[in-house]
N, CA, C and O atoms as a GROMACS GRO file, in nm:
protein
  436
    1UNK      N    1   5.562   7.741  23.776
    1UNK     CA    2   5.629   7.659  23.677
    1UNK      C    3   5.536   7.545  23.637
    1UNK      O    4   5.482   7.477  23.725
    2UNK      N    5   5.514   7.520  23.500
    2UNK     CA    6   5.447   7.391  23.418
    2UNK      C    7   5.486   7.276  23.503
    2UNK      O    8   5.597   7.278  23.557
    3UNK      N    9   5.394   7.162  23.522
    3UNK     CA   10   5.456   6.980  23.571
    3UNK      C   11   5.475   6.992  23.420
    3UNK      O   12   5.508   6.878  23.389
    4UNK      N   13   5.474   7.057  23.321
    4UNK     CA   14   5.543   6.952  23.213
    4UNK      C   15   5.690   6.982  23.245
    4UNK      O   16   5.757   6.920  23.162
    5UNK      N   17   5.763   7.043  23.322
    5UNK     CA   18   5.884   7.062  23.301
    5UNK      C   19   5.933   6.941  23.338
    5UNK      O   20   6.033   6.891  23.286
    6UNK      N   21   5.876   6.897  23.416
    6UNK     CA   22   5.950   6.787  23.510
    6UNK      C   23   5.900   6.623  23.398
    6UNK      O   24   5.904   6.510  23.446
    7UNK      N   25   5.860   6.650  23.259
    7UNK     CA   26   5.845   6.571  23.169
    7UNK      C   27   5.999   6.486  23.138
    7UNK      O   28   6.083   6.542  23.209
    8UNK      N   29   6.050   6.400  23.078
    8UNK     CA   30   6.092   6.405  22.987
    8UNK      C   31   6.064   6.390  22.818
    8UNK      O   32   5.960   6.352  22.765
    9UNK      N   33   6.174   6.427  22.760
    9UNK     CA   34   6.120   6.420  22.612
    9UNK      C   35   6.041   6.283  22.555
    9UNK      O   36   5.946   6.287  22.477
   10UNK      N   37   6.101   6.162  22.613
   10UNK     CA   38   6.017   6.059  22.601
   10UNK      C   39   5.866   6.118  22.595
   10UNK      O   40   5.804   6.147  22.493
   11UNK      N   41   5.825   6.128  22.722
   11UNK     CA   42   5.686   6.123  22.811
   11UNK      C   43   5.632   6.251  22.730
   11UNK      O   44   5.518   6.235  22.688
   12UNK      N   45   5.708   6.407  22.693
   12UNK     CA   46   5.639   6.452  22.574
   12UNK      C   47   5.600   6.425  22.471
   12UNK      O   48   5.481   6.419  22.439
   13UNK      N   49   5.695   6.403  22.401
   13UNK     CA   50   5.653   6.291  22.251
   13UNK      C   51   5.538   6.220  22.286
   13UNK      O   52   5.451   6.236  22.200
   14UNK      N   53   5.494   6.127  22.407
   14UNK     CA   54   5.413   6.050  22.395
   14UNK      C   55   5.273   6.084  22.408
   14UNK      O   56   5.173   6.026  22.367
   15UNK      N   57   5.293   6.232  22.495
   15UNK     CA   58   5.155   6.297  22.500
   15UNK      C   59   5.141   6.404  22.371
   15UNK      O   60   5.034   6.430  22.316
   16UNK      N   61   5.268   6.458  22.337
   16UNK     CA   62   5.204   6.481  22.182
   16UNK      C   63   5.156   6.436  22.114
   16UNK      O   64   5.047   6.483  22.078
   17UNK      N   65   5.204   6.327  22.061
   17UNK     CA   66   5.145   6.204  21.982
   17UNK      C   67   5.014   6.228  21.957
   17UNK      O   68   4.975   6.276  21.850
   18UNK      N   69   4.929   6.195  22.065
   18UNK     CA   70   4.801   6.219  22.140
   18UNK      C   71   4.752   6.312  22.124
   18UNK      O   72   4.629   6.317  22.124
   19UNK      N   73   4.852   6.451  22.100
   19UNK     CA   74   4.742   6.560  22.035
   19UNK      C   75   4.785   6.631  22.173
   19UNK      O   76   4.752   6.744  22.138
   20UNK      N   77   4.831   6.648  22.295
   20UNK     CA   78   4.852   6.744  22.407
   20UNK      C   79   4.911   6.856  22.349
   20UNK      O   80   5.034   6.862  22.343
   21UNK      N   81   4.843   6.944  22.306
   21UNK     CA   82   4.931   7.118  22.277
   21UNK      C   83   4.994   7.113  22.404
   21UNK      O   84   5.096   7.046  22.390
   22UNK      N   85   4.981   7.160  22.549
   22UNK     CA   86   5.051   7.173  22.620
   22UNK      C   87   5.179   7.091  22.639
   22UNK      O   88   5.254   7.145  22.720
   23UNK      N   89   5.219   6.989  22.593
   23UNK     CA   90   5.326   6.910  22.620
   23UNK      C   91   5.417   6.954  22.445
   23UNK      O   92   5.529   6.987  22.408
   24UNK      N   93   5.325   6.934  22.403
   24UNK     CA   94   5.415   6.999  22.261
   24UNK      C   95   5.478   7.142  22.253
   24UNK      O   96   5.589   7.168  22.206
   25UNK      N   97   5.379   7.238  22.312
   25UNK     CA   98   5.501   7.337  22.352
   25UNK      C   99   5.580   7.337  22.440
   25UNK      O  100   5.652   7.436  22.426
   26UNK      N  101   5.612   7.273  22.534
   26UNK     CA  102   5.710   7.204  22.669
   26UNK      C  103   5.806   7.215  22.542
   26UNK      O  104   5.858   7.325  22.523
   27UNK      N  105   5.843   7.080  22.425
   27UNK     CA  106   5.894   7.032  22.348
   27UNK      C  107   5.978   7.146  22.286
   27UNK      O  108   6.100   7.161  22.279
   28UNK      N  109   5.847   7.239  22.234
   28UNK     CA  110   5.918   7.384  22.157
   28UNK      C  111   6.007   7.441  22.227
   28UNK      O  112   6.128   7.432  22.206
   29UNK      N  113   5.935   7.524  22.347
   29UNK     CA  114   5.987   7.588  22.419
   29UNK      C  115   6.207   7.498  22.494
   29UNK      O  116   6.302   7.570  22.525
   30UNK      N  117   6.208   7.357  22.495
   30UNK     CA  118   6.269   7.324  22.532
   30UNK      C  119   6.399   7.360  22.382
   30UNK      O  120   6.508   7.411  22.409
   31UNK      N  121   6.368   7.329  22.262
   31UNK     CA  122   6.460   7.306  22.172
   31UNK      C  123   6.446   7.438  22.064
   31UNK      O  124   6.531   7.440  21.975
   32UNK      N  125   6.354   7.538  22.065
   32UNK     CA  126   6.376   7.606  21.942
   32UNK      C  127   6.472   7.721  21.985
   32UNK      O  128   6.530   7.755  21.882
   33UNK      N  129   6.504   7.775  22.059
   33UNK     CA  130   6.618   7.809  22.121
   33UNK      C  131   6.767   7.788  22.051
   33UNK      O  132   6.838   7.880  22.009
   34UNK      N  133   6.801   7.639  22.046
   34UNK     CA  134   6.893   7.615  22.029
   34UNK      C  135   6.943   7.571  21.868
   34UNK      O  136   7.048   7.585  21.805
   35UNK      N  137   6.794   7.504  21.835
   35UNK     CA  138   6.812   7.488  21.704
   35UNK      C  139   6.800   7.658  21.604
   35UNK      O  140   6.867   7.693  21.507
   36UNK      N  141   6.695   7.727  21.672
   36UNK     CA  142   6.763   7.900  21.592
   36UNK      C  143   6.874   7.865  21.547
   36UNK      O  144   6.916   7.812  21.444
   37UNK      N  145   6.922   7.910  21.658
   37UNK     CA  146   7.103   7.906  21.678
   37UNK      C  147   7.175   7.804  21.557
   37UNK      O  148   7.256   7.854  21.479
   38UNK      N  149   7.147   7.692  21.551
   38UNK     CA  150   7.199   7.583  21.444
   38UNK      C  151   7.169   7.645  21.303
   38UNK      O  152   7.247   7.671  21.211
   39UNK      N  153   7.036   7.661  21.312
   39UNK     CA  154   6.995   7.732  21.146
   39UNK      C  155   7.019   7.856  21.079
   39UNK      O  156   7.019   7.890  20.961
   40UNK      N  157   7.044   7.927  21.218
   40UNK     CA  158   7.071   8.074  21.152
   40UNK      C  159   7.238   8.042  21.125
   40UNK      O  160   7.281   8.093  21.022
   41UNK      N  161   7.311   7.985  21.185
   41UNK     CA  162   7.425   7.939  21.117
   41UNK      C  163   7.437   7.914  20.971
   41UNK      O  164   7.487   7.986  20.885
   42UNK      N  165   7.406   7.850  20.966
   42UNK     CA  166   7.318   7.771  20.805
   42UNK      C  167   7.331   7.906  20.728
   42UNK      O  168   7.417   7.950  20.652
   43UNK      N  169   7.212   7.956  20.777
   43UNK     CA  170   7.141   8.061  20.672
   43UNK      C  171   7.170   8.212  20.703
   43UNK      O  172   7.136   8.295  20.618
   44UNK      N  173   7.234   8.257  20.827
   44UNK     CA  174   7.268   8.392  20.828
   44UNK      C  175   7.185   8.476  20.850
   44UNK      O  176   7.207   8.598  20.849
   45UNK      N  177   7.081   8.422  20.871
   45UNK     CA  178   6.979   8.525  20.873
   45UNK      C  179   6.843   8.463  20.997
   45UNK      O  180   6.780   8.357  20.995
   46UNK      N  181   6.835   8.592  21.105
   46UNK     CA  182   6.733   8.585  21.144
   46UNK      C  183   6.613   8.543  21.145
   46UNK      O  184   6.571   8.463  21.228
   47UNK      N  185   6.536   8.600  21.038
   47UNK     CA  186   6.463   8.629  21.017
   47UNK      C  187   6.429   8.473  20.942
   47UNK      O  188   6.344   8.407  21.002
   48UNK      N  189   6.483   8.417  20.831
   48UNK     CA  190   6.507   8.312  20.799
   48UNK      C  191   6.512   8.190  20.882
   48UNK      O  192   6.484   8.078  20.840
   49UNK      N  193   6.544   8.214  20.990
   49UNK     CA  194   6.574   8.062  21.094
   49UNK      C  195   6.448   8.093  21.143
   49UNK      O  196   6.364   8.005  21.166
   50UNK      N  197   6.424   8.228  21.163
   50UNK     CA  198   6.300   8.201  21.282
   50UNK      C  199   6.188   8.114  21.179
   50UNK      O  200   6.099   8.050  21.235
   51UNK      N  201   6.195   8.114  21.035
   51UNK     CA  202   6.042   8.094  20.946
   51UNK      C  203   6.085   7.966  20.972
   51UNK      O  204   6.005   7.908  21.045
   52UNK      N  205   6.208   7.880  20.933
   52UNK     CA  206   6.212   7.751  20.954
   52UNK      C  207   6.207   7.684  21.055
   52UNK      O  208   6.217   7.562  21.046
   53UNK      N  209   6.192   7.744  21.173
   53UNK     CA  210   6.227   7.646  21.335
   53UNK      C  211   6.036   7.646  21.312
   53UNK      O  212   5.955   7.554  21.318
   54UNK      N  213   6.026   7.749  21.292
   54UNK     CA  214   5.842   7.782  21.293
   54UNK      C  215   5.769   7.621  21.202
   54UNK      O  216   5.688   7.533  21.232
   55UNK      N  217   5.844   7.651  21.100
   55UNK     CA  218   5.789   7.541  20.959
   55UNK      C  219   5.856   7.395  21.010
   55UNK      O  220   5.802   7.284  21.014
   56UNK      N  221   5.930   7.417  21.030
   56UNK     CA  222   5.987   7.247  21.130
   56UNK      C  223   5.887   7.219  21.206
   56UNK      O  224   5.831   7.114  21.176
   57UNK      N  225   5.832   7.294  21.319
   57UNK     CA  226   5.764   7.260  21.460
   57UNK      C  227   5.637   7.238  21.368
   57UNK      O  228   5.600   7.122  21.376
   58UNK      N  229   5.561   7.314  21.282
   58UNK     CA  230   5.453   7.257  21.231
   58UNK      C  231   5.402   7.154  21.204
   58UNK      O  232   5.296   7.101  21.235
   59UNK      N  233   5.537   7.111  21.102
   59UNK     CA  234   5.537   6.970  21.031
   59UNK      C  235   5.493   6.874  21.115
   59UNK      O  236   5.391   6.805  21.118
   60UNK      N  237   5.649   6.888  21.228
   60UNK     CA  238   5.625   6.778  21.314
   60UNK      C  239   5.426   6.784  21.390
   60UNK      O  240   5.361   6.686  21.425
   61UNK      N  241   5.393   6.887  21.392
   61UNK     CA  242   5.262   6.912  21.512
   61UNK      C  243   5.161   6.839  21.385
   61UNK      O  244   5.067   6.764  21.410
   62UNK      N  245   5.207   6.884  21.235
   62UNK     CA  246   5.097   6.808  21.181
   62UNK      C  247   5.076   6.693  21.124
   62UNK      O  248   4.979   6.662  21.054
   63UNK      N  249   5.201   6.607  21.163
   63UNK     CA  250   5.213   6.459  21.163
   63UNK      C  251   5.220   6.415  21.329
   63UNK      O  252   5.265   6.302  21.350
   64UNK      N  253   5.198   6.457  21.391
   64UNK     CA  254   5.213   6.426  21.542
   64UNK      C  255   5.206   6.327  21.571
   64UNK      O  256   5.280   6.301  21.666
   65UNK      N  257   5.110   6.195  21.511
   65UNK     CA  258   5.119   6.084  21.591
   65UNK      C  259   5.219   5.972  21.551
   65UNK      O  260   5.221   5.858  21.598
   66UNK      N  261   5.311   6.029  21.447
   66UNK     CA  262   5.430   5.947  21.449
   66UNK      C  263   5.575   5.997  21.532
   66UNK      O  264   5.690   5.958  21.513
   67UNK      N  265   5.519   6.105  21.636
   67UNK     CA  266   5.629   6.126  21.751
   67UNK      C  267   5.626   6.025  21.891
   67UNK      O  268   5.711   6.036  21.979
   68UNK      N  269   5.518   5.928  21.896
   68UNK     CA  270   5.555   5.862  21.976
   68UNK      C  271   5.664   5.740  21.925
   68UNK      O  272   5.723   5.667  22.005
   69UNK      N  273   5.677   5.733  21.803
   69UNK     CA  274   5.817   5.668  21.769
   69UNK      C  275   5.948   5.674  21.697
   69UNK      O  276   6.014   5.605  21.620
   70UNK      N  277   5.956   5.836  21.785
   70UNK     CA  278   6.122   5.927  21.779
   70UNK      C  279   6.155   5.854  21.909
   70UNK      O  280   6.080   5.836  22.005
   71UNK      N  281   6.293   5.813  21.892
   71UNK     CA  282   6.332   5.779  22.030
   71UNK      C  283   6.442   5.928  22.041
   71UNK      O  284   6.460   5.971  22.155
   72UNK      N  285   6.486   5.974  21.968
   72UNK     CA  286   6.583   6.120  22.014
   72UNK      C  287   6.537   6.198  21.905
   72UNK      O  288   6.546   6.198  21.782
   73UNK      N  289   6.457   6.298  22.042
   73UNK     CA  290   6.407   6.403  22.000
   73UNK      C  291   6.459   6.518  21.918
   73UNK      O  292   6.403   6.593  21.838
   74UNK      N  293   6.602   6.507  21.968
   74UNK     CA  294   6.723   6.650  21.966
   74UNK      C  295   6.756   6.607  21.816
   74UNK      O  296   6.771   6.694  21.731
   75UNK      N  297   6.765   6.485  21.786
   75UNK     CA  298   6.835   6.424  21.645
   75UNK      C  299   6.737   6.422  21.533
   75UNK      O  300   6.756   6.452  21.415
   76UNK      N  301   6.618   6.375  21.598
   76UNK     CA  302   6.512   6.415  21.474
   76UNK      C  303   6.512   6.556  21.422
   76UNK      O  304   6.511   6.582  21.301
   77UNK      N  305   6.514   6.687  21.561
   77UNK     CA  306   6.500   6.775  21.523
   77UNK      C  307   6.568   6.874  21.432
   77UNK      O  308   6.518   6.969  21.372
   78UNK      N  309   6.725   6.820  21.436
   78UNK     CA  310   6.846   6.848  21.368
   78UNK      C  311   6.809   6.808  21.208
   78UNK      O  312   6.800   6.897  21.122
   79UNK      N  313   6.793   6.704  21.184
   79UNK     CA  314   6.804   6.641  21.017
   79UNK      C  315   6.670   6.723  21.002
   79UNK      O  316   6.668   6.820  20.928
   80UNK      N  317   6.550   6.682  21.076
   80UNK     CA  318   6.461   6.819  20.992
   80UNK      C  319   6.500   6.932  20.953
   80UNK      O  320   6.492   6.969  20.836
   81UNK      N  321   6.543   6.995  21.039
   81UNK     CA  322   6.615   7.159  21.021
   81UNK      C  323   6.680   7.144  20.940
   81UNK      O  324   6.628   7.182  20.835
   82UNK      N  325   6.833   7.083  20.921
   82UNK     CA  326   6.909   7.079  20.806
   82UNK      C  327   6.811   7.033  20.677
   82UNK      O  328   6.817   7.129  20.599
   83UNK      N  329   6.744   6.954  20.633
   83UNK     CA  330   6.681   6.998  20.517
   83UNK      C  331   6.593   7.066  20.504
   83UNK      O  332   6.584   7.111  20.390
   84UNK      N  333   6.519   7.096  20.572
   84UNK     CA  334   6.438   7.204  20.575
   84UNK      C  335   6.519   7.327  20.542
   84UNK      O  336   6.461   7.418  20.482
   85UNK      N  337   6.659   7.342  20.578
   85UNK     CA  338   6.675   7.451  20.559
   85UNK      C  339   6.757   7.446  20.415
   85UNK      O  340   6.741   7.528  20.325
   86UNK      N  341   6.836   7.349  20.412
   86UNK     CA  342   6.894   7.386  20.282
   86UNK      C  343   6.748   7.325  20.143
   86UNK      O  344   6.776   7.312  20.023
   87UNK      N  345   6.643   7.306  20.186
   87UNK     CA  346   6.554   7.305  20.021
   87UNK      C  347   6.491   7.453  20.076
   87UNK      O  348   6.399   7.491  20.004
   88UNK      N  349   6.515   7.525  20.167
   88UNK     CA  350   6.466   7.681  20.172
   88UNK      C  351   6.553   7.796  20.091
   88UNK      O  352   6.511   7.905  20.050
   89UNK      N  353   6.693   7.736  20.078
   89UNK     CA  354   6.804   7.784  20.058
   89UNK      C  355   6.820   7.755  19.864
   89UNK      O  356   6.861   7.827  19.773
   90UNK      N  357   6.770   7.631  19.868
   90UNK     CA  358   6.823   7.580  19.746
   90UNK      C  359   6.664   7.670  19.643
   90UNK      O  360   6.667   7.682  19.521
   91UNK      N  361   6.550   7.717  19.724
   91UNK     CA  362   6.445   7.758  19.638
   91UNK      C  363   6.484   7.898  19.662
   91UNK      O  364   6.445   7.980  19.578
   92UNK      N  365   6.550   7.937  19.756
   92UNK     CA  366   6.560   8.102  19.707
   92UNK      C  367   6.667   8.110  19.676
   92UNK      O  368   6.703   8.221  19.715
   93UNK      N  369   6.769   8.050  19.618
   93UNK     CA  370   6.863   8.040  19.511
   93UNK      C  371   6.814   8.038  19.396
   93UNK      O  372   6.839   8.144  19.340
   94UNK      N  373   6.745   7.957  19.320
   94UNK     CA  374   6.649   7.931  19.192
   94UNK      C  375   6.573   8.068  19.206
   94UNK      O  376   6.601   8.146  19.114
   95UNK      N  377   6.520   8.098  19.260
   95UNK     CA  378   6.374   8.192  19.266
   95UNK      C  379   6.528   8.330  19.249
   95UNK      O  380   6.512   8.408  19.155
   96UNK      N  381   6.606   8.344  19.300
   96UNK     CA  382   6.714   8.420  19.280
   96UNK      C  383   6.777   8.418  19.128
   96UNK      O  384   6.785   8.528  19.073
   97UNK      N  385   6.818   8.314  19.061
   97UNK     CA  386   6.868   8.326  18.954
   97UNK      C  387   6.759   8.336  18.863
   97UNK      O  388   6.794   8.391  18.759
   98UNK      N  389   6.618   8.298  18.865
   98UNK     CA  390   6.537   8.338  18.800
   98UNK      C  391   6.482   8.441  18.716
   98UNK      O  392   6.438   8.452  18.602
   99UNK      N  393   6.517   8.564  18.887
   99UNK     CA  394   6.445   8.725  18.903
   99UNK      C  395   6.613   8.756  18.791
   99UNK      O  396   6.610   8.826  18.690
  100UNK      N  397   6.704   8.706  18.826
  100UNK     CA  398   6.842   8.758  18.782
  100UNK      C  399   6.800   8.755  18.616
  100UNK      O  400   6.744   8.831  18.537
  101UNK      N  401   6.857   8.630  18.614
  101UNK     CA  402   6.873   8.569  18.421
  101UNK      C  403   6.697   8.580  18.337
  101UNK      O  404   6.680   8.523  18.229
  102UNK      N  405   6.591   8.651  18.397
  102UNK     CA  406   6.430   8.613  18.316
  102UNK      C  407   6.411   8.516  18.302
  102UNK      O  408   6.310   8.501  18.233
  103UNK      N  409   6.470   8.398  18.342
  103UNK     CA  410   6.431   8.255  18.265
  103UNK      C  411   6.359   8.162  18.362
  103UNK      O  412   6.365   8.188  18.482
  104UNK      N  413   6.292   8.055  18.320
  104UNK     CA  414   6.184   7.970  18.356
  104UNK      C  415   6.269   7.867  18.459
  104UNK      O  416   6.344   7.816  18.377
  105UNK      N  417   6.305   7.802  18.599
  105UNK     CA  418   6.406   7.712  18.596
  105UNK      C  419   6.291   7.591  18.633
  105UNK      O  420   6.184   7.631  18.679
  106UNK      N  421   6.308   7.461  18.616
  106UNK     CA  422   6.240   7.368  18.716
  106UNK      C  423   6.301   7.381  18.824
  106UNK      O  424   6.418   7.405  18.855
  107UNK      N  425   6.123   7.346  18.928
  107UNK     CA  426   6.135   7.386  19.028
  107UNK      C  427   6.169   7.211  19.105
  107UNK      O  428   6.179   7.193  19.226
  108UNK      N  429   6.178   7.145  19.041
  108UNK     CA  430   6.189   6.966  19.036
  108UNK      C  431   6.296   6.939  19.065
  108UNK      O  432   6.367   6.982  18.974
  109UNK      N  433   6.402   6.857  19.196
  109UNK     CA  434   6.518   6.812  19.183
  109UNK      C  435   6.501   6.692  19.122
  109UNK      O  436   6.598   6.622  19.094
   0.00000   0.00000   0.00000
C-alpha cells in the first residue's frame, strides 16, 4: 500500500501544488470513483462521465499550483464537474440542433 494513503487531502493538495504526480493520483484515485457516479447522473451516459471526470482532473493537474488554496477538495471537485458537465451538455445540444435544423448556431453564451 502507497504512504500516500495515509495523506490527507490537505497534505495532497499541498504536494500537488508542487507538481507531485504521485500524490495527485492518491487525489484521483480517492474521488473519481464517486464523482463518475455524480456525473453520469447528470449525463446518463458512461462513456460521457468517464471524458469529463478525465477533463476535470486535467484542468485541475494543469493549473495545479492553485490547489494548495482549495481548502475542500470534495466541493471544489463537485462545482467543477457540474459545469463542466452541463457546458458538455449544453455543446452537444447546439452541435445536435445544428446536424438537425443545417443552420449556423453561436457557439458564444
Amino acid at each position: 500500500m502507497s504512504d500516500l494513503f495515509l495523506y490527507s487531502d490537505q497534505d495532497l493538495l499541498l504536494k500537488g501544488a508542487l507538481g507531485n504526480e504521485h500524490a495527485f493520483r492518491q487525489l484521483f484515485s480517492r474521488y473519481h470513483q464517486q464523482l463518475g457516479v455524480y456525473v453520469y447522473r447528470i449525463t446518463d451516459s458512461v462513456d460521457l462521465a468517464e471524458d469529463i471526470i478525465q477533463d476535470v482532473f486535467l484542468e485541475i493537474w494543469m493549473s495545479r499550483e492553485a490547489l494548495a488554496g482549495v481548502d475542500n477538495f470534495k466541493a471544489y471537485l463537485v462545482v467543477m464537474s457540474k459545469n463542466h458537465t452541463l457546458n458538455c451538455l449544453l455543446k452537444l445540444s447546439r452541435e445536435r440542433l445544428k446536424k438537425k435544423d443545417g443552420r449556423i448556431i453561436s457557439t458564444t453564451v
